[in-house]
Every structure is written in C-alpha cells, then in structure tokens.
N, C-alpha and C positions, 0 to 999 in steps of 0.2 A: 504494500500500500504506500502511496507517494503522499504529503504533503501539501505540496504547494508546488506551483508548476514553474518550471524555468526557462522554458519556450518557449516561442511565439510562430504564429504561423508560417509557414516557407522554410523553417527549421527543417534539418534530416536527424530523425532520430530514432531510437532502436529499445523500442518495450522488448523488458525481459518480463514472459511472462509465466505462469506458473501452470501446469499442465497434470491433470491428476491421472492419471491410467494406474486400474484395480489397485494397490497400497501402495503403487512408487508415485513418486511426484516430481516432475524435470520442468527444466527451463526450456523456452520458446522464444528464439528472440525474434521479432518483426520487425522490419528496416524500413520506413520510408519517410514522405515529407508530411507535416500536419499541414491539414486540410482546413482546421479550425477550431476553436475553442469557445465551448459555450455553457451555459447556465451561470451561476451563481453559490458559489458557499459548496454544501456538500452535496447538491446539484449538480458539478461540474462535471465535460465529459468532452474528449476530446478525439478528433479522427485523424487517422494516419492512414495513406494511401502508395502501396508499392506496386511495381511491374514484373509481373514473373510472366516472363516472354511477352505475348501480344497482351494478354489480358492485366489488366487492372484489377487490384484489391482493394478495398477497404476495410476498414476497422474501427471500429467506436467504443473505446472505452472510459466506464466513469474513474473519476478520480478517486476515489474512498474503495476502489474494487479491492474487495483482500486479496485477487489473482495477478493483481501486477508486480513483481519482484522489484523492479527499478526502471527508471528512463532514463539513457543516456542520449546527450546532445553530440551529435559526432560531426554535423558542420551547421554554422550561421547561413541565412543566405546572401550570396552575395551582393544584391541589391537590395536598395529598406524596399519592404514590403508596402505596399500603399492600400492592401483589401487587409479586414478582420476575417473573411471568408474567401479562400483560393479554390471556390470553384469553376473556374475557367480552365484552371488546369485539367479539367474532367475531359474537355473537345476534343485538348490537342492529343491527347490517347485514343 
C-alpha cells in the first residue's frame, strides 16, 4: 500500500504488484506511463497504460489497494505536461 503519490501524469512508472496464486504470493511489476490521476483522499486511483506488441493495456489502480507493493518512478517526462488527463495518447496507439 503507497501513501501518497509522487507522480504526475506522463511519468513512466512501474507498480510492483502483489499477486496471490493458492499460498505463495509474488510480485508483478507493470511498466508504463500514467494516464491520470483522480479522486480525492482515500478515493484516489490512478491509470497506467503499457504496449505489449500492437495492443495497449491499461490498469487502474486505487491508492489505499493492500495489492500494491510499491511504485517506482523510473523516468520524468521530458516535456511539462500541459493535460491532468493524457488521453490523447489513447489514438496515437
């Protein structure tokens, strides 16, 4: 479970997540850029969208999930972002 959130959209980032199969439990990491961040308090819930070959994924996870182990921030974007919501980047896929 994370906290408090230390990215912003257009961030590339990588949920470790937690993964239960019958008494073992492993990590999951998902790699892509946030899409967006929305609600409020423990409301909060954020998407990440990767490419695995032609297809696009997403992912929407809350923030208080007891299934997320950690988020790492593994690059800024290079340009300031000007949207709170990168869905345009939905077309160009």
């Amino acid at each position: 479970m994370i906290k408090t959130i230390d990215f912003v959209p257009g961030d590339l980032v990588r949920v470790h997540q937690k993964i239960k199969e019958d008494e073992k439990t492993r990590i999951q990491v998902f790699e892509g850029i946030v899409l967006g961040i929305r609600g409020r308090g423990e409301n909060k819930s954020f998407t990440v969208r990767k490419l695995v070959g032609n297809v696009a994924v997403e992912r929407i996870w809350p923030i208080g999930s007891p299934n997320i182990d950690k988020v790492e921030i593994k690059a800024h974007s290079k340009t300031r972002v000007r949207r709170a919501k990168l869905y345009h980047l939905r077309k160009t896929n």
